[in-house]
C-alpha positions in Angstrom: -25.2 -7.6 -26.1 -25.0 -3.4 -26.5 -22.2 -2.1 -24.0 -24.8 0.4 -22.7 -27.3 -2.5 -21.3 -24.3 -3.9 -19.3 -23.8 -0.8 -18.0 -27.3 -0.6 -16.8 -27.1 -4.4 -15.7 -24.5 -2.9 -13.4 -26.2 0.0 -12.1 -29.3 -2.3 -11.1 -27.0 -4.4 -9.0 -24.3 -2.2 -7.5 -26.4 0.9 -6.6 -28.2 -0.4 -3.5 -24.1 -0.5 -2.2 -22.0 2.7 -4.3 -23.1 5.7 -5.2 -23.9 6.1 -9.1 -20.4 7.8 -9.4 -18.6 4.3 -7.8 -20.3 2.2 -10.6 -19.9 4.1 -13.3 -16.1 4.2 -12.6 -15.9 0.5 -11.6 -17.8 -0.1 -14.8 -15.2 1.9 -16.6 -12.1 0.3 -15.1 -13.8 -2.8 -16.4 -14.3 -1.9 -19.8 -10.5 -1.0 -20.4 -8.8 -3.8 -18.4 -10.8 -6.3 -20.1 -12.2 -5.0 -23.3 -9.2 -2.5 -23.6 -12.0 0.0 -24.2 -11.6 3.7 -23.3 -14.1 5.3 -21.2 -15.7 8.0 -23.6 -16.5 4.9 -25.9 -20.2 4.7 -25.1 -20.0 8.8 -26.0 -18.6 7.6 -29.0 -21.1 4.8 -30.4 -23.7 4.1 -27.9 -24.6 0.7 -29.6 -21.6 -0.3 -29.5 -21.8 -4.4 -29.2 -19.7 -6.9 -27.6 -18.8 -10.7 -27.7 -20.0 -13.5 -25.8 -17.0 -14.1 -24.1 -16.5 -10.1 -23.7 -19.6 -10.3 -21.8 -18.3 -13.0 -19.5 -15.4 -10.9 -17.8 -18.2 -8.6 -17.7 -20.5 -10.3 -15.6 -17.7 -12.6 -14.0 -16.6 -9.2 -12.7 -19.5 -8.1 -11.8 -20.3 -11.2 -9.6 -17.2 -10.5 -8.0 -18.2 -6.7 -7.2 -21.6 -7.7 -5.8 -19.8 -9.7 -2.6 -17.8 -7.4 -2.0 -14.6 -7.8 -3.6 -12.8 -4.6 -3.8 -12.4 -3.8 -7.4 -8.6 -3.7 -7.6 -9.0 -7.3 -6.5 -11.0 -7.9 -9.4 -8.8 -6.3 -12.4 -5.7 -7.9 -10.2 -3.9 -4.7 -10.4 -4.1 -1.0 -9.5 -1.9 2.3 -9.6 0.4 3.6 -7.1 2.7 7.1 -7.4 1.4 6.9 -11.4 3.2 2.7 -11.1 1.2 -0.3 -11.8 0.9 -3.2 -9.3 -0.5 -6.0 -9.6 -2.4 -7.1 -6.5 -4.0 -10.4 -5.1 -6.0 -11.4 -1.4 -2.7 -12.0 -0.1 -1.4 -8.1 -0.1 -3.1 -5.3 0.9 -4.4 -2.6 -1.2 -2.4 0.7 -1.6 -3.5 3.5 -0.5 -3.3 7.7 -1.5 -2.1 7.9 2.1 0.7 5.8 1.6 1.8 7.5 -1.1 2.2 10.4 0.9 4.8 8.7 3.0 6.6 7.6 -0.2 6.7 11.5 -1.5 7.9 12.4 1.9 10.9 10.6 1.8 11.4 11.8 -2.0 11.3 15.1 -1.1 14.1 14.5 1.5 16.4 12.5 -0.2 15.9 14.7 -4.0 19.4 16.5 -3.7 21.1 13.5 -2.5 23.3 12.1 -5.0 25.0 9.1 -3.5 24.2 5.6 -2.9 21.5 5.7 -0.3 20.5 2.5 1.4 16.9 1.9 2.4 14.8 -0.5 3.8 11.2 -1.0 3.5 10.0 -3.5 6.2 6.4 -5.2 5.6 6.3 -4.4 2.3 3.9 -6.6 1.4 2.9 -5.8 -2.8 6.4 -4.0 -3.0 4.7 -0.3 -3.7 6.6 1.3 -1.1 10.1 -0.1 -2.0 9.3 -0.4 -5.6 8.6 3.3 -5.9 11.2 4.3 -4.3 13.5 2.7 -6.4 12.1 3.5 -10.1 11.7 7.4 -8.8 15.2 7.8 -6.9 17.9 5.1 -9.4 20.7 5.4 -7.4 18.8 4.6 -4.4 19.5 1.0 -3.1 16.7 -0.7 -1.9 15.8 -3.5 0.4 12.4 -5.0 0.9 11.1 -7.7 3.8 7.9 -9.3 4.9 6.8 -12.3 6.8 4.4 -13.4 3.7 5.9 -15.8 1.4 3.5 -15.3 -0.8 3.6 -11.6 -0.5 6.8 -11.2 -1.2 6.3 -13.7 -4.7 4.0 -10.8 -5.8 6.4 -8.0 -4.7 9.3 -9.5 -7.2 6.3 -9.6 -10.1 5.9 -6.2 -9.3 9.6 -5.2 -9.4 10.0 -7.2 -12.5 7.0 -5.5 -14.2 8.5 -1.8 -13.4 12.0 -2.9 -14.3 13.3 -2.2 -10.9 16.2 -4.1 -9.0 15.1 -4.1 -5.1 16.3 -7.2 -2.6 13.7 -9.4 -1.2 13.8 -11.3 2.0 11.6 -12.9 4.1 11.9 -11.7 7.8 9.7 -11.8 10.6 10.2 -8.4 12.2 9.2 -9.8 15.7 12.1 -12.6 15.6 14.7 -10.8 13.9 17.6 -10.3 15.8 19.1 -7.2 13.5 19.0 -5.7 9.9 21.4 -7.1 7.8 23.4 -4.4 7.6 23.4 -0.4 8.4 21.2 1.5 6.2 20.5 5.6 6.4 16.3 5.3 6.0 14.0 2.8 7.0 10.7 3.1 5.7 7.5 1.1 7.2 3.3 0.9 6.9 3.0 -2.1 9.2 0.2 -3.2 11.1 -1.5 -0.4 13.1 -5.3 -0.9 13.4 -6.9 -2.1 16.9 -8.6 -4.9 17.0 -11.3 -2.5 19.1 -11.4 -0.4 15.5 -12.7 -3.1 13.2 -16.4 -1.4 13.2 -15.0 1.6 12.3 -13.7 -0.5 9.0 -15.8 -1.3 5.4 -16.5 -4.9 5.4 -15.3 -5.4 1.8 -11.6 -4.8 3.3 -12.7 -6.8 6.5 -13.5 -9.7 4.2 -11.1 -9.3 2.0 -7.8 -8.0 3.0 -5.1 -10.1 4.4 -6.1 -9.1 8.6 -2.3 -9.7 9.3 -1.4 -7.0 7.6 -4.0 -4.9 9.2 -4.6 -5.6 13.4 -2.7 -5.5 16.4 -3.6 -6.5 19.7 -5.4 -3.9 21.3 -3.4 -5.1 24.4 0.1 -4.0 22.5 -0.9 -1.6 19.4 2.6 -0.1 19.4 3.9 -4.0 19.0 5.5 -3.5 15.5 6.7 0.3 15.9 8.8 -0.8 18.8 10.1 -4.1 16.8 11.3 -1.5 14.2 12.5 0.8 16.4 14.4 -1.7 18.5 16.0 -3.0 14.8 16.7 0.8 13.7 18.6 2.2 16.5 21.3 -0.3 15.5 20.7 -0.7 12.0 20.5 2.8 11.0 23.5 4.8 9.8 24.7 8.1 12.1 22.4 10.5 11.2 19.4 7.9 9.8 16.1 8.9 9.4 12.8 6.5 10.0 9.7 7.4 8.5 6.6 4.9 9.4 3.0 5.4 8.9 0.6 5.7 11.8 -2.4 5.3 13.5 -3.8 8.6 14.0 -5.5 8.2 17.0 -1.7 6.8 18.7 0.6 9.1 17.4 1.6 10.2 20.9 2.1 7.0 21.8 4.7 6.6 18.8 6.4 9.6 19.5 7.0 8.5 22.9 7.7 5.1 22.0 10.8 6.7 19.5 11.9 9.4 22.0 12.4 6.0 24.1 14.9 4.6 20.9 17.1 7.8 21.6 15.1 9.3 18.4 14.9 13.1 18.1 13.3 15.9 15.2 10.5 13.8 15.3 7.5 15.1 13.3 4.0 14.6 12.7 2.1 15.1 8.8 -0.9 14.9 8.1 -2.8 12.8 5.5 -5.2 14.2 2.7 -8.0 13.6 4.6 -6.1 15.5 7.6 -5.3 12.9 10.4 -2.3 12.5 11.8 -1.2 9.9 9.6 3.0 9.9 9.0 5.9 10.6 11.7 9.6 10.9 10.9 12.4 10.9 13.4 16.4 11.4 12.9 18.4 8.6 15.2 20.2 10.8 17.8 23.6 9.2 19.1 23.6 7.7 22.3 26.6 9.5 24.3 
């Protein structure tokens, strides 16, 4: 079959849900992950042909994209801070605005030449914890989560960018303190209202892990102050926490860490500009 009719086959069935831009890229990201085609190919030779079985990740995939499946779901990997991770149902997808928080704390920590101990708590595919430790070497990193099988993916990921981070699984909410004194603790946990879920696309509704996701609307701050409970005795003199937030409760959080005895707490923005990452600097208690 000629490349160029699968591409329409794709564009018949996707448009009604993405804009011609979406398909065309999904379509592309298909081509190289399974046909290790680049992009410009059908610039290239326009009759280009392909194989039977080539034509069944095609349209496998394309089955996939038609319910919904978000398309990193579907190639089983995606890129984070220029990284590869491979991702499954069981993690969530990273995200540009996570990132963000991962630059933040590179940009504070670039001068620092001694052995720094972080740890990244939920860190579901590893991406925060992971980058961290590839872009910063003499960083030392430690990674938790609740989800066995998130945490089987995170080691894939740490093998696949040649990293050494430790993995453990801890339940935040149990815990009764870090397992040893560390100067940053990084976290994107759980931060969405149950009350926001029709503010949400449904192909993360259906298909991302919801634990990783909601919190009671009852008790959204119900993680930050599990993590800040664990960081005022588990972070060095002088540690930093840097979290990600919901931008409509960011007042809430800063409260909530002013509560902690944390101080220099401050507020970024994402690049869509919401209120989307806070860091705060553990004061000592007197």
């Amino acid at each position: 079959m000629l490349l160029k009719d699968i591409k329409e086959v794709y564009h018949r069935e996707l448009d009604e849900n993405y804009s011609r831009e979406e398909v065309d890229s999904m379509f592309y990201l298909m081509i190289e992950h399974f046909l290790g085609l680049e992009r410009f190919i059908l610039a290239i030779d326009p009759n280009i042909v392909i194989t039977k079985e080539e034509e069944q990740y095609m349209f496998e995939g394309l089955s996939k994209l038609k319910k919904g499946q978000p398309i990193q779901y579907v190639l089983g990997e995606t890129t984070f801070m220029n990284l590869k991770f491979m991702v499954n149902a069981s993690v969530l997808i990273p995200r540009p605005e996570t990132e963000e928080l991962v630059n933040w704390v590179l940009e504070d920590i670039k001068n620092r030449d001694d052995d720094l101990e972080i740890i990244d708590i939920g860190t579901g595919s590893g991406c925060i914890a992971i980058s961290l430790a590839k872009l910063k070497p003499n960083v030392n990193v430690t990674a938790i989560d609740i989800s066995k099988s998130a945490l089987e993916l995170a080691k894939k990921n740490a093998l696949l960018n040649e990293v050494n981070v430790q993995f453990r699984e801890v339940d935040i909410l149990k815990a009764g303190s870090l397992s040893k004194k560390y100067d940053s603790i990084i976290s994107n946990p759980p931060y969405v209202r149950e009350m926001e879920r029709d503010k949400m696309h449904n192909n993360v509704l259906q298909n991302e892990p919801s634990a990783a996701l909601f919190v009671p609307d009852e008790e959204p701050l119900l993680f930050y102050r599990a993590i800040a409970k664990q960081a005022r005795e588990g972070l060095k003199e002088n540690g930093v926490i840097y979290m990600e937030i919901n931008q409509y409760l960011c007042e809430d959080v800063k409260i909530l860490l002013k509560e902690f005895n944390f101080s220099e707490i401050q507020l970024r923005k994402d690049i869509f500009g919401n209120d989307r990452m806070i860091k705060a600097k553990l004061s000592l208690v007197n």
